[in-house]
C-alpha positions as CSV (number, residue, x, y, z in Angstrom):
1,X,165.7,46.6,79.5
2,X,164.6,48.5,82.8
3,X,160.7,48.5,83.1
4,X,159.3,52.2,82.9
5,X,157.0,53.3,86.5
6,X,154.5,56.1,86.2
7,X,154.2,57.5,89.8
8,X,150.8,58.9,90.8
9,X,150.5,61.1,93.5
10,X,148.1,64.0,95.1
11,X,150.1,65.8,97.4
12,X,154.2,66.4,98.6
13,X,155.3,63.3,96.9
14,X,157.7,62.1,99.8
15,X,156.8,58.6,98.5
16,X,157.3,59.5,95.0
17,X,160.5,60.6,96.0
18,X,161.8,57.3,98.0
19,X,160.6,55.1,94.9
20,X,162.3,57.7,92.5
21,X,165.6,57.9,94.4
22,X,166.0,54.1,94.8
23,X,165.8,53.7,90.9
24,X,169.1,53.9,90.2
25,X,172.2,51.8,89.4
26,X,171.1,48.3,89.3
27,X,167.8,48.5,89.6
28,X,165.4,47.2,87.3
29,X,163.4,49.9,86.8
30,X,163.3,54.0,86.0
31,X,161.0,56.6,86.3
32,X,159.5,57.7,83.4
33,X,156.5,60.1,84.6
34,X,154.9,61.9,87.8
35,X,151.1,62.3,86.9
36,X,149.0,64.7,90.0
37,X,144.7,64.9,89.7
38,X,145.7,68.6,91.0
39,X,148.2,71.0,90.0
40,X,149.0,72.4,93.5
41,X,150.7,68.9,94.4
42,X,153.8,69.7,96.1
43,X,155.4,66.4,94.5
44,X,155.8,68.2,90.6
45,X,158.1,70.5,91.8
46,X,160.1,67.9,93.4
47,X,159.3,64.9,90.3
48,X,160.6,68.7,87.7
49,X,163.7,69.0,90.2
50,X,164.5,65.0,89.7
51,X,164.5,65.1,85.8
52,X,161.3,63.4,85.6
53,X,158.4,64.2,83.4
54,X,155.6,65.5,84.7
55,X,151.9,65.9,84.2
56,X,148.3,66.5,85.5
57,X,144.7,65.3,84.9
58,X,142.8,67.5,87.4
59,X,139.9,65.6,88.8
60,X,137.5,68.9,89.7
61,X,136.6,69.4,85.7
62,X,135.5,65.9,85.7
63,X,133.2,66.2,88.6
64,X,130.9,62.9,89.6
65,X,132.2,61.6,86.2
66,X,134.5,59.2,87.2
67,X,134.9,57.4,84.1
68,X,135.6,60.5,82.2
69,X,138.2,61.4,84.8
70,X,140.0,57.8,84.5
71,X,139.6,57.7,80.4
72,X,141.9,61.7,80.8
73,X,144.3,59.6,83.2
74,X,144.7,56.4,81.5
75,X,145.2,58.5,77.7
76,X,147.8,60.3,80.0
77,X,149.7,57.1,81.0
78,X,149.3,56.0,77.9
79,X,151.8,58.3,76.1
80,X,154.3,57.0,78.6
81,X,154.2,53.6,78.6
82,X,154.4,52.8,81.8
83,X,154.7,48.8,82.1
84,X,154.0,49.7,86.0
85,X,152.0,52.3,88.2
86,X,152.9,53.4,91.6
87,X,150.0,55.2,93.5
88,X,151.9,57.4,96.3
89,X,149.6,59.0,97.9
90,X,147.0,58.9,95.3
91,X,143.7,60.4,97.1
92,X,141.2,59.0,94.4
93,X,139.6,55.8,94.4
94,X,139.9,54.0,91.1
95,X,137.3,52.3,89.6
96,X,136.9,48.8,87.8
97,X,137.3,50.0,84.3
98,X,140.8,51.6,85.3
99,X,141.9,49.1,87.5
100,X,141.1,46.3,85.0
101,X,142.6,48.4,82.0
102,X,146.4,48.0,84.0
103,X,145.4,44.8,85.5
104,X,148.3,43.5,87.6
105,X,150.4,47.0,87.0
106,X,149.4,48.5,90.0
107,X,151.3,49.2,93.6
108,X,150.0,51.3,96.0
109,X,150.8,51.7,99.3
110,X,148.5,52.3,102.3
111,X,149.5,53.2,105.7
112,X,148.1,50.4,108.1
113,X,148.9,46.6,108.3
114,X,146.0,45.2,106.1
115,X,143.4,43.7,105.6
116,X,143.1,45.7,108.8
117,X,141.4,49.2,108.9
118,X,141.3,49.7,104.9
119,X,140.1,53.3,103.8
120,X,141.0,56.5,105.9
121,X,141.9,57.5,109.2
122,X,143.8,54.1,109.7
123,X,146.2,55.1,113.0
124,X,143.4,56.6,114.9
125,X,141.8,53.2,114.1
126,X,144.4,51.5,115.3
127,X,145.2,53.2,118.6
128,X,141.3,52.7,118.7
129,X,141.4,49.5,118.8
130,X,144.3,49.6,121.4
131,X,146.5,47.7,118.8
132,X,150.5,47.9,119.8
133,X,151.5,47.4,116.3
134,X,150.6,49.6,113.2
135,X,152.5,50.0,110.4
136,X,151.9,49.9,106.3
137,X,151.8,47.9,103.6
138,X,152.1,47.7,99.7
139,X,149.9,45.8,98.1
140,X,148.7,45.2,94.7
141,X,145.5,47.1,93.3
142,X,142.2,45.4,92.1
143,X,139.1,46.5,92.0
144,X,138.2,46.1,95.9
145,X,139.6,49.4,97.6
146,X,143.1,48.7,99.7
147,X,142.2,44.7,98.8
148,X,144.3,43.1,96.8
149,X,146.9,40.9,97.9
150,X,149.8,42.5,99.8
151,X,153.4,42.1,98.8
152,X,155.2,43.9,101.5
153,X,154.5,45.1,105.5
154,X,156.5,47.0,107.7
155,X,155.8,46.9,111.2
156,X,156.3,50.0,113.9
157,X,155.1,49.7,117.6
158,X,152.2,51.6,119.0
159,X,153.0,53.8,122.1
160,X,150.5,54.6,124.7
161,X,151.0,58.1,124.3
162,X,150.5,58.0,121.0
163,X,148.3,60.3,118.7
164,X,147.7,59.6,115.0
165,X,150.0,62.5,114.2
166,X,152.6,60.8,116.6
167,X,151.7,57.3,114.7
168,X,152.2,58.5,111.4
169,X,155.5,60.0,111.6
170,X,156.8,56.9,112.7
171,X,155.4,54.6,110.1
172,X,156.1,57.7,107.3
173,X,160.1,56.4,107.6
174,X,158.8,52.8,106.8
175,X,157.1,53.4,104.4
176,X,160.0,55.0,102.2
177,X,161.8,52.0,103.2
178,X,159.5,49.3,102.3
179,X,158.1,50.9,98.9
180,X,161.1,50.8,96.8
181,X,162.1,47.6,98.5
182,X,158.7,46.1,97.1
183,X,158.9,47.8,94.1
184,X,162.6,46.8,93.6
185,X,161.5,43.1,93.5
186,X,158.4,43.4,91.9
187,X,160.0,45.0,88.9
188,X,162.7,41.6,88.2
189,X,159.7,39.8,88.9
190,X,159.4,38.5,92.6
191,X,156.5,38.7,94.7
192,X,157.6,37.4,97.6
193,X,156.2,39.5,100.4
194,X,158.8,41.6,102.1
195,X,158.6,42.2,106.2
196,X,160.0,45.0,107.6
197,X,160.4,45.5,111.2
């Protein structure tokens, strides 16, 4: 029985559509819905073009009120079923109510090698700091933002020359590598950290 993944995502969806494409054949999982917080998110076109449900809890309505906002999304999910949630490029944080509600359901991936530079901006931090590695990781959520324990890294050198753009389009490639690789395992039941190089 393949486990059902909701995929939550705010923007283009090139994540959305990695993890989507990889769940196929063998693998032991499907996806079962695309959910946006706006309805301008380039990734429901793309989710609509793949044959996958889609749908959208827009955050604006909701205002300061996050709990009201998570309540929409979680009723959402709900109808689907989803035994796991992807965040792709999910641009709200989610609080403790949510986040415990799906309790150990939860992959998101964030694009620097944590526990380092958690939050935004992470490959200007990074050249910042005059690293020469950045990369991304996939890690599951709990309630600490970008904190819970991390189940898969992939590693990309940091140039001299580099800018964040320049960064970040050479981490983008690993990341749609080491997503549905993580997810992949996660799904049969394996958390062994995956490293990517």
């Amino acid at each position: 029985m393949s486990k059902q993944v909701a995929i939550l995502i705010s923007g283009g969806g090139s994540n959305m559509v990695a993890l989507a494409q990889s769940m196929t054949g063998d693998h032991p999982a499907r996806p079962v819905l695309v959910l946006a917080n706006n309805a301008d998110a380039g990734g429901l076109q793309k989710a609509s073009d793949m044959g996958i449900a889609t749908a959208v809890v827009d955050h604006r309505p909701f205002g300061k009120d996050r709990a009201a906002f998570e309540a929409a999304l979680t009723r959402t999910l709900e109808q689907a079923r989803p035994d796991i949630i992807c965040l792709a490029g999910f641009m709200r944080v989610l609080g403790t109510e949510f986040v415990t509600r799906w309790q150990g359901k939860i992959l998101n991936i964030h694009p620097s090698l944590l526990p380092k530079y958690k939050g935004l901006h992470t490959h200007a931090r990074a050249i910042e700091a005059g690293d020469d590695q950045a990369g991304c990781s996939v890690h599951l959520v709990t309630a600490e933002l970008d904190g819970g324990p991390v189940l898969g890294q992939a590693r990309v050198p940091v140039f001299p020359d580099d800018t964040p753009d320049t960064l970040a389009a050479r981490v983008l490639p690993m990341e749609h590598r080491l997503y549905p690789e993580v997810l992949r395992r996660f799904a049969a039941g394996d958390q062994t950290v995956v490293n990517l190089s």
